[in-house]
C-alpha positions in Angstrom: -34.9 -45.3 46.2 -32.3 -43.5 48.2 -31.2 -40.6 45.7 -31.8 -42.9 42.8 -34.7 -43.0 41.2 -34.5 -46.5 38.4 -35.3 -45.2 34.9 -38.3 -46.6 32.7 -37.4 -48.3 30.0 -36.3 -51.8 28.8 -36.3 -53.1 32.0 -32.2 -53.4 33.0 -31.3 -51.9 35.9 -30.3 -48.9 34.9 -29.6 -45.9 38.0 -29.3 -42.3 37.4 -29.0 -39.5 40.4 -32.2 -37.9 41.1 -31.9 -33.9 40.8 -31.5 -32.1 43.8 -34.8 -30.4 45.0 -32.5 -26.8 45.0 -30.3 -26.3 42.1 -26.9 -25.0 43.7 -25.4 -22.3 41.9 -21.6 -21.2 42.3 -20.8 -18.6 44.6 -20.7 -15.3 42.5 -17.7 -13.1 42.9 -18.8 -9.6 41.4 -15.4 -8.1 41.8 -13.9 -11.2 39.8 -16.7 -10.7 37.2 -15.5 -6.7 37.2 -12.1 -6.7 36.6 -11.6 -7.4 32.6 -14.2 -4.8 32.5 -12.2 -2.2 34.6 -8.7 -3.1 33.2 -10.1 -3.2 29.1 -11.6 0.9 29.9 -8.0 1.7 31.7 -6.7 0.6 28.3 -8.7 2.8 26.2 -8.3 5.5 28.3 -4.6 5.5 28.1 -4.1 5.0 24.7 -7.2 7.6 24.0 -4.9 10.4 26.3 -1.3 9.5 24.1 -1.4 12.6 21.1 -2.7 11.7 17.7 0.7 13.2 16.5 2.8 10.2 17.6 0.6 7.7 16.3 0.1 9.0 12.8 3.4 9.9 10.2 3.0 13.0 8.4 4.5 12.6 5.1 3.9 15.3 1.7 1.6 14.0 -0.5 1.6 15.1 -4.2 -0.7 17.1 -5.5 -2.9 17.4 -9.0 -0.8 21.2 -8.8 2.6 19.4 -8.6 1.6 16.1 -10.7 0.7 19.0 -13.7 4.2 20.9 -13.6 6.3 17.2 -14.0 3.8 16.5 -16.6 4.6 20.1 -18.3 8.2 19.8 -17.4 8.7 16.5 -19.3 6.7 18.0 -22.0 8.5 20.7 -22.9 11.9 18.7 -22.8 10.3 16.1 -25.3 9.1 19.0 -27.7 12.7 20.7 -27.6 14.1 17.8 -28.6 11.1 16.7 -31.1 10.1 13.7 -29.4 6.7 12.5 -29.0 6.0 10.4 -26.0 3.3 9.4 -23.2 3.8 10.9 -19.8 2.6 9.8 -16.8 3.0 10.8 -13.2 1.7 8.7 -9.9 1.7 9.2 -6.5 3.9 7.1 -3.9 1.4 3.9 -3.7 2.0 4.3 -7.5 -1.5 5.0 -8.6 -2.3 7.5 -11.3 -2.8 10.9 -11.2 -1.4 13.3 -14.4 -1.1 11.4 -17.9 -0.5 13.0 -21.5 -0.1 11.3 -24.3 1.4 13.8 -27.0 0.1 13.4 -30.7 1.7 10.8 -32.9 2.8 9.0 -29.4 2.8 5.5 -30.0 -0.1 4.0 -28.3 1.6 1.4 -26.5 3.5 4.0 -24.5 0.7 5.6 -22.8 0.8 1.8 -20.9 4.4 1.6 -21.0 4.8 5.0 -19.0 2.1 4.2 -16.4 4.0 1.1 -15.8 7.5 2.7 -15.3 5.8 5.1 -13.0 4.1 2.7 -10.9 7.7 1.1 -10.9 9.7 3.8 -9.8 7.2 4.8 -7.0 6.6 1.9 -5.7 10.3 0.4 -5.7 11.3 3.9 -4.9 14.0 3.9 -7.2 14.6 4.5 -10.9 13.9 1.9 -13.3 17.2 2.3 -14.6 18.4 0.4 -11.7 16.6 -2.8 -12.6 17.3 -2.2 -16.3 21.3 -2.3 -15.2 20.6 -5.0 -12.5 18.9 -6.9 -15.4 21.7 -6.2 -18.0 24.0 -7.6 -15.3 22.7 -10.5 -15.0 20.5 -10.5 -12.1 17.2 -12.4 -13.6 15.8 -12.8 -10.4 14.8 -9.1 -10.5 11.7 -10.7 -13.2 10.3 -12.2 -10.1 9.5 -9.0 -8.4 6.0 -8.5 -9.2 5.5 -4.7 -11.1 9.4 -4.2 -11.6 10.0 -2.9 -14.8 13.4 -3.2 -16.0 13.1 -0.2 -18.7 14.6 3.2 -18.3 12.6 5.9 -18.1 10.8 5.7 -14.7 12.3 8.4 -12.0 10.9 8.6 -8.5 9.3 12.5 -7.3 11.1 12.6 -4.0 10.7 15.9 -1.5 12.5 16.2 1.7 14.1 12.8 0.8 10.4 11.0 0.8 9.4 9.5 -2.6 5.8 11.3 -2.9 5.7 10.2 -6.8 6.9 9.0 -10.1 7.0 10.1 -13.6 7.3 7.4 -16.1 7.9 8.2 -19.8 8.0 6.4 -23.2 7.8 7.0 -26.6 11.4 7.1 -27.7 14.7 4.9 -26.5 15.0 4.5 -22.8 17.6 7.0 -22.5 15.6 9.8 -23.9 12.2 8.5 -21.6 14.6 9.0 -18.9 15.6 12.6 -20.0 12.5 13.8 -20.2 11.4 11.9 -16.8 14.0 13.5 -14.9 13.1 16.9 -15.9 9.2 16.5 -15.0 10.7 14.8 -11.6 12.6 17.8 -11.0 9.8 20.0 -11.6 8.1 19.1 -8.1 9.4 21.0 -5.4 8.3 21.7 -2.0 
């Protein structure tokens, strides 16, 4: 029927092309099909030759050694002054590494301390400065997720990187602090 062939069916006349006896195929282009190929290895190859040195930071890490000495540190200033507290030391992503609770420690603290270390760590700063922000009036600082606005948390820095905190409770916030500080200034390089 001249390229159409009528389809069976219901009877209407109904045309569709007829398929060509030789199925024609678009003309392939090999370099075309080569070219993401060759220009995604060029990639890899340049960033594989660039040094591993610039793409990763090398930053001091605290140790179980170092996380021991703040713990001892803040220890010993406790029992001079006859305090008994929880003490508890993390490293920069604020995750735990050295806790003590002494005896007769209240046993809320040993939470309390962990929290004001993750605080300090992770904020990088010492909780004292959202207790202050707090007690001036800055209540948005409760929005911050993990901020605790309690002295007593002081960051472990080295080289000026925070590497660590030491959180402390167990007595009033000024005291935590005391005995924070000196286990924070127990880690040195």
């Amino acid at each position: 029927m001249g390229g159409r062939e009528r389809e069976a069916g219901d009877g209407a006349n109904r045309y569709r092309a007829a398929a060509p006896a030789v199925r024609q195929t678009p003309r392939a282009r090999p370099a075309m099909r080569l070219r993401p190929v060759v220009v995604a290895t060029a990639l890899v190859a340049t960033a594989a030759a660039r040094p591993l040195r610039a793409q990763l930071a090398q930053q001091p890490v605290l140790t179980l050694e170092a996380a021991r000495r703040a713990v001892a540190a803040a220890e010993a200033e406790a029992r001079r002054n006859r305090w008994n507290v929880s003490i508890a030391v993390v490293d920069a992503h604020g995750e735990l590494v050295a806790f003590q609770r002494m005896d007769d420690a209240a046993y809320t603290s040993a939470e309390i301390a962990q929290a004001k270390a993750r605080s300090a760590a992770r904020f990088r700063r010492p909780t004292r400065a959202f207790d202050s922000s707090l007690a001036a009036g800055g209540t948005r600082l409760l929005a911050l997720p993990g901020a605790v606005p309690i002295e007593g948390g002081v960051p472990i820095a080295v080289n000026g990187r925070v590497v660590g905190a030491v959180g402390v409770s167990g007595v009033t916030s000024q005291q935590d602090a005391q005995c924070a500080t000196a286990g924070a200034a127990a880690v040195t390089p």
